[in-house]
Legacy VTK file of the C-alpha trace (Angstrom):
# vtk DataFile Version 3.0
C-alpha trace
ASCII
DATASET POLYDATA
POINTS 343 float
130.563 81.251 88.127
128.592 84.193 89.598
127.840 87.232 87.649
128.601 90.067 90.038
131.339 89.470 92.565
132.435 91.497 95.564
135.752 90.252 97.340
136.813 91.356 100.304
135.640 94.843 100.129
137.419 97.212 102.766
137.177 101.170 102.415
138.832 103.696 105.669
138.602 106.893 104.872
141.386 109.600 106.190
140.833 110.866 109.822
137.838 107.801 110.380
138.398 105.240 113.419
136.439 102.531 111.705
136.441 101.242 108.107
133.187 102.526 106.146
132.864 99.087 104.838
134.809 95.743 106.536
135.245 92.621 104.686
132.025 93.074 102.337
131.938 89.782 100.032
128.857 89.264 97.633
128.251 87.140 95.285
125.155 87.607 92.703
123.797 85.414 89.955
122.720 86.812 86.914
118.961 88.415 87.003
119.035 88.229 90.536
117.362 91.295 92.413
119.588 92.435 95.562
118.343 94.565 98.638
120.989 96.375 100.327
119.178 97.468 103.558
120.894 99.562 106.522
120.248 102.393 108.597
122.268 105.656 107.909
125.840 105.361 107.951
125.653 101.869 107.547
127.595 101.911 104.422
125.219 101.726 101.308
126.231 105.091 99.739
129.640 104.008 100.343
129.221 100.466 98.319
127.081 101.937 95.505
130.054 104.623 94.982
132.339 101.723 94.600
130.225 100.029 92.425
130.230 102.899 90.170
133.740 103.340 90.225
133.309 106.898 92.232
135.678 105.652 94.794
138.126 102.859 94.758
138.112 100.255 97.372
140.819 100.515 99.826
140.909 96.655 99.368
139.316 93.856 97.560
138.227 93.948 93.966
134.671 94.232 91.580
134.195 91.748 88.923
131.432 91.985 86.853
130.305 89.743 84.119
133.910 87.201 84.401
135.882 90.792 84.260
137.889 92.938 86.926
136.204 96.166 86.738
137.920 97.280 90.381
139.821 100.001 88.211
137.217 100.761 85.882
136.396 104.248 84.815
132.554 105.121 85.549
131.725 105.459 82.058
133.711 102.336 81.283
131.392 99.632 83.699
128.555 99.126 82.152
126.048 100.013 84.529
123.170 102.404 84.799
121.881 104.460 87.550
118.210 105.185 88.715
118.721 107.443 91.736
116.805 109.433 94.371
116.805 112.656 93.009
115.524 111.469 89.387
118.340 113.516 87.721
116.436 114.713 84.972
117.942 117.582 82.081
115.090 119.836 83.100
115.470 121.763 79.476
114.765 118.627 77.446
111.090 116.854 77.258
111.331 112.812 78.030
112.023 111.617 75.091
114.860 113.899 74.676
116.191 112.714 78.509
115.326 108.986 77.744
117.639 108.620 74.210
120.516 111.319 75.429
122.379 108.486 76.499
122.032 106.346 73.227
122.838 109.500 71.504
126.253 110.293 73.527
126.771 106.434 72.756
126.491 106.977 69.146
123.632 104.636 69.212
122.097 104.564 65.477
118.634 106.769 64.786
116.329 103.927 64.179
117.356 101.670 67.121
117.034 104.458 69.431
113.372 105.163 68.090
112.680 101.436 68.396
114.154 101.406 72.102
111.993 104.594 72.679
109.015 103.324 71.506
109.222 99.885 73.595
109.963 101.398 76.441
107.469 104.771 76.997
104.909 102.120 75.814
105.688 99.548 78.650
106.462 102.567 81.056
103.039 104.343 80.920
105.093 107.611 78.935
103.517 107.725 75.591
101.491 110.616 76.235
104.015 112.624 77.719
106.800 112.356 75.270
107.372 116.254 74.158
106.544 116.855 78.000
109.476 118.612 80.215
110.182 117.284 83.780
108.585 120.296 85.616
105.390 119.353 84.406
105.496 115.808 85.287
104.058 113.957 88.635
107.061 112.512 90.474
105.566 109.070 89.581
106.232 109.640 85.900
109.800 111.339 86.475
110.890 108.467 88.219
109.486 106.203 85.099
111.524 108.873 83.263
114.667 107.724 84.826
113.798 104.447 84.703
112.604 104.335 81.165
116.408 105.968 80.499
118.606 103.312 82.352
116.691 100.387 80.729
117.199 101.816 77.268
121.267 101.153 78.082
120.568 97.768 78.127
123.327 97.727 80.616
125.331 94.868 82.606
123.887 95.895 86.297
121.647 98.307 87.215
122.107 100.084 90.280
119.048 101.862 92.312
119.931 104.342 95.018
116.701 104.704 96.860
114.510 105.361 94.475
111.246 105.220 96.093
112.126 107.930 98.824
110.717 110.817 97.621
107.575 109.322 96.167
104.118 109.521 98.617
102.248 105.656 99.868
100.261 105.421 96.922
102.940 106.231 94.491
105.718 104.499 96.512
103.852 100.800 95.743
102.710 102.215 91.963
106.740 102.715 91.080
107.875 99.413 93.134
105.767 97.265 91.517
106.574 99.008 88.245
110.303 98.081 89.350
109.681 94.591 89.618
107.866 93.999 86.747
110.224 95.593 84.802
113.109 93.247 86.783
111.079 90.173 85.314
110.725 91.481 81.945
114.177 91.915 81.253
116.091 89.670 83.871
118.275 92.475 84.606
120.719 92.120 87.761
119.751 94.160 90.221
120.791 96.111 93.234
118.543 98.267 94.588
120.216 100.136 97.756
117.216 101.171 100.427
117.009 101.888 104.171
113.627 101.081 104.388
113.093 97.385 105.182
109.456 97.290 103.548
111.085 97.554 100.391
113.539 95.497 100.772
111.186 92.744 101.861
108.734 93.349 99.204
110.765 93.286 96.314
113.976 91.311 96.405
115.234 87.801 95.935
117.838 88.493 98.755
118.711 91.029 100.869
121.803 92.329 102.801
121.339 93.795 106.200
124.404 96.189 106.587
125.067 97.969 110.004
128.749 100.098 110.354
129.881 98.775 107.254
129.757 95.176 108.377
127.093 92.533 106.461
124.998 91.342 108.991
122.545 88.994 107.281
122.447 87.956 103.850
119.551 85.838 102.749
115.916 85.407 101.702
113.340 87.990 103.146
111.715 85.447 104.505
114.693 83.670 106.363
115.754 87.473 107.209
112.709 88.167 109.194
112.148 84.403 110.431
115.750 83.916 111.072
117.188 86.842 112.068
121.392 85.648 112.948
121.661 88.511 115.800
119.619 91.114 117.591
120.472 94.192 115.072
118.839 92.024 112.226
115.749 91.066 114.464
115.316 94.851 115.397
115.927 96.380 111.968
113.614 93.927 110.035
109.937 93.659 110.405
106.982 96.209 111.451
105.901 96.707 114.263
109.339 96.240 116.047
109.824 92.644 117.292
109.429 91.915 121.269
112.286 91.530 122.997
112.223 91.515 126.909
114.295 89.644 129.722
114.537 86.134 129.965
112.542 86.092 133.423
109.520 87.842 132.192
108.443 84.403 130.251
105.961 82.387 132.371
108.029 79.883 134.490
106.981 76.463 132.063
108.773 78.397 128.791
111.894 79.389 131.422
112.465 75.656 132.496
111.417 74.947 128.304
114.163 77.293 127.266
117.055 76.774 130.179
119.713 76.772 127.973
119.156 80.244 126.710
118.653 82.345 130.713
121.443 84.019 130.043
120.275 85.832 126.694
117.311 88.194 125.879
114.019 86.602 124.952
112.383 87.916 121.411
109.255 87.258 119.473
107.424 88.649 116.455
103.908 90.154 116.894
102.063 87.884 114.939
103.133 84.417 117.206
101.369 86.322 120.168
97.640 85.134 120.470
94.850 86.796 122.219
92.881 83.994 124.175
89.055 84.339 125.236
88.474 84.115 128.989
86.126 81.040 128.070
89.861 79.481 126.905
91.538 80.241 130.056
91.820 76.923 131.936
91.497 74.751 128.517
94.295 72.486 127.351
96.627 75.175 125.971
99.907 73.730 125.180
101.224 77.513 126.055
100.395 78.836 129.149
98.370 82.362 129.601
99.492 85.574 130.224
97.836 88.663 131.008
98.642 91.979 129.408
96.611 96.087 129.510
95.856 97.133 126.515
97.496 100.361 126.506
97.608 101.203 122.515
95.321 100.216 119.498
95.669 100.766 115.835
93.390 99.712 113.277
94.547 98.267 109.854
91.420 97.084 108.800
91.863 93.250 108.117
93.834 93.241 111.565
95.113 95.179 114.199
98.396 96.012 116.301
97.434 96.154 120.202
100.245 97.551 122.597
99.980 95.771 125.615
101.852 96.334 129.296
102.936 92.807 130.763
105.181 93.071 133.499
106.482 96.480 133.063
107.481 95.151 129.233
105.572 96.913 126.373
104.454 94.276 123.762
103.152 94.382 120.482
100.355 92.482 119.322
98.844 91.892 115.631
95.555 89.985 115.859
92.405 89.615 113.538
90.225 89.824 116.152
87.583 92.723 117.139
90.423 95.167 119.036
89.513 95.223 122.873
88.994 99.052 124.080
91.640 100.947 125.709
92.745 99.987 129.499
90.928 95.983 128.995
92.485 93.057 130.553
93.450 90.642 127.926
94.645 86.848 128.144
97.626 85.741 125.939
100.078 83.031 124.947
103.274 83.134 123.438
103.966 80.674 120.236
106.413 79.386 122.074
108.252 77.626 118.303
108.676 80.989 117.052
110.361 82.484 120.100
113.521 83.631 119.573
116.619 84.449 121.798
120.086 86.890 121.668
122.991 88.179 123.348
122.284 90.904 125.314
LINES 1 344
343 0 1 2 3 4 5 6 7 8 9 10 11 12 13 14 15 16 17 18 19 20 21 22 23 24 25 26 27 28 29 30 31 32 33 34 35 36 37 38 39 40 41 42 43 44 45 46 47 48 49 50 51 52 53 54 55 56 57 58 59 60 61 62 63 64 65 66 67 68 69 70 71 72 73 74 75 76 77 78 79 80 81 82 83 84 85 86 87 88 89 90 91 92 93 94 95 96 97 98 99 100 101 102 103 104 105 106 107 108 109 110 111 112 113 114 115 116 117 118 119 120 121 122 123 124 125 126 127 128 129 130 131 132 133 134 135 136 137 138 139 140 141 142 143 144 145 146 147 148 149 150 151 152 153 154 155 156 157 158 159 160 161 162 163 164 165 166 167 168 169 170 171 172 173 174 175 176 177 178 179 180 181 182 183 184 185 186 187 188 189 190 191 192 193 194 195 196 197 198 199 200 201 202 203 204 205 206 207 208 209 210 211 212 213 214 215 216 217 218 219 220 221 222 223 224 225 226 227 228 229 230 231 232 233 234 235 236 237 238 239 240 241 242 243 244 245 246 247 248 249 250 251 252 253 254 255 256 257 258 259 260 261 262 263 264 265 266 267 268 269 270 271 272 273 274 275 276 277 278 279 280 281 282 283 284 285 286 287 288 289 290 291 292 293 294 295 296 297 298 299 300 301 302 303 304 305 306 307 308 309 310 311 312 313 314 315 316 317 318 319 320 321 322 323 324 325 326 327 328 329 330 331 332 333 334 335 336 337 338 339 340 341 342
């Protein structure tokens, strides 16, 4: 039986046309780590809230560890919170904001100093113990939180974005702080995000949500290889997948693909490869395209070409030495990993 179960979760709020969330079903396994992933308004905020027991569902019910929890009290679900915002006491030091909870909880002296100890020592926070928020980085506040909803030891922990305020550098420091911690303690996990990057680079599944209706639920891999319509293919990945009309592909992937004419033609950047001019005429099981190089950025190990082909922008991720600005370059599309969707 799963650990977390969502059934049937409908929520219409007074004076709204459409239901903030439709039909959401979920089931979770215990130590799994969920992405919920959706652009704003997609319902997130409006799932976490009924998670928490902020709002009640219009319909469907929560159960949680083999028990109903749909009319739960927040304080009575067992769950813990790491949010955006940190939500730090900013008048008492870390360890002060770290045991508060154990200490509302009635949680005895010595297990509280134990649970203190294990965790600013696996967090990084030892040195900053007598320290209040203001004069922390926002990397160690958001250990701060973090260090305060593992101490609960609870049944779920819920993350609302918590990487969104945090710069590049400090953004990967925390998220791979996040999963490690994940591992250490097999703790079930949802971690609610609109950015797909994180989503892809730290869960076991994700769920694409778009106005309040799941989407996609599976692997990041099968999300971003699979995509099931043209919102999922769009939303997931960077740079934004190709999609163009059927009739730009060369005439031999048309007549290949016949059955699909009627739909939109898509493909990921990476299963477009430049070709040498030397490889023009050779035995390519693909045939060659020609595209203007109209945009270049440099990554380093690789980089992402924009290229016009047939008044169709396209983007391009190859490992080669990038051609300059306004070149001619040859191309084939991987024509196994093209994909196609209603219009």
């Amino acid at each position: 039986m799963s650990y977390l179960s969502l059934q049937d979760i409908s929520k219409h709020y007074p004076g709204k046309k459409k239901n903030a969330l439709q039909d959401f079903s979920l089931t979770v396994e215990k130590g799994e780590f969920i992405a919920i992933v959706g652009p704003s308004g997609s319902g997130k905020s409006t799932l976490l809230n009924i998670l928490t027991g902020f709002e009640a569902p219009t319909t469907g019910s929560v159960i949680l560890a083999d028990r109903n929890i749909t009319k739960d009290a927040p304080k009575d679900r067992d769950m813990a919170l790491v949010f955006q915002e940190y939500a730090l006491f900013p008048h008492m030091t870390v360890a002060q904001n770290i045991t508060f909870g154990m200490k509302i909880r009635k949680t005895a002296k010595k297990e509280r100093q134990e649970k203190l100890d294990w965790v600013t020592k696996e967090l990084g926070l030892t040195e900053v113990l007598d320290v209040l928020p203001k004069n922390l980085s926002g990397g160690q506040r958001q250990r701060v939180s973090l260090a305060r909803a593992i101490v609960r030891d609870p049944k779920l922990f819920l993350m609302d974005e918590p990487l969104s305020n945090l710069d590049a550098k400090l953004r990967d420091q925390v998220g791979d702080l996040i999963l490690t911690t994940h591992k250490k303690l097999q703790a079930t996990t949802l971690f609610v995000t609109h950015s797909q990057e994180e989503a892809m680079s730290l869960a076991d599944r994700i769920i694409v949500l778009n106005d309040g209706v799941i989407q996609q639920i599976g692997t990041p891999q099968a999300v971003y290889e699979k995509p099931k319509n043209r919102f999922v293919a769009e939303f997931i990945g960077r740079p934004a997948i190709n999609m163009f009309s059927f009739t730009n592909l060369p005439p031999a992937l048309q007549q290949q693909f016949l059955q699909e004419k009627d739909k939109l033609a898509a493909i990921r950047s990476e299963h477009i490869h430049i070709r040498e001019e030397k490889h023009k005429e050779s035995n390519q099981s693909d045939p060659v395209e020609t595209g203007i190089v109209t945009e270049v950025r440099y990554y380093g190990g690789n980089s992402i070409l924009q290229l016009d082909w047939q008044q169709t922008k396209l983007f391009v991720q190859t490992t080669q030495n990038p051609p300059a600005l306004g070149a001619t370059v040859l191309f084939t599309f991987d024509s196994q990993h093209l994909l196609f969707f209603d219009k």
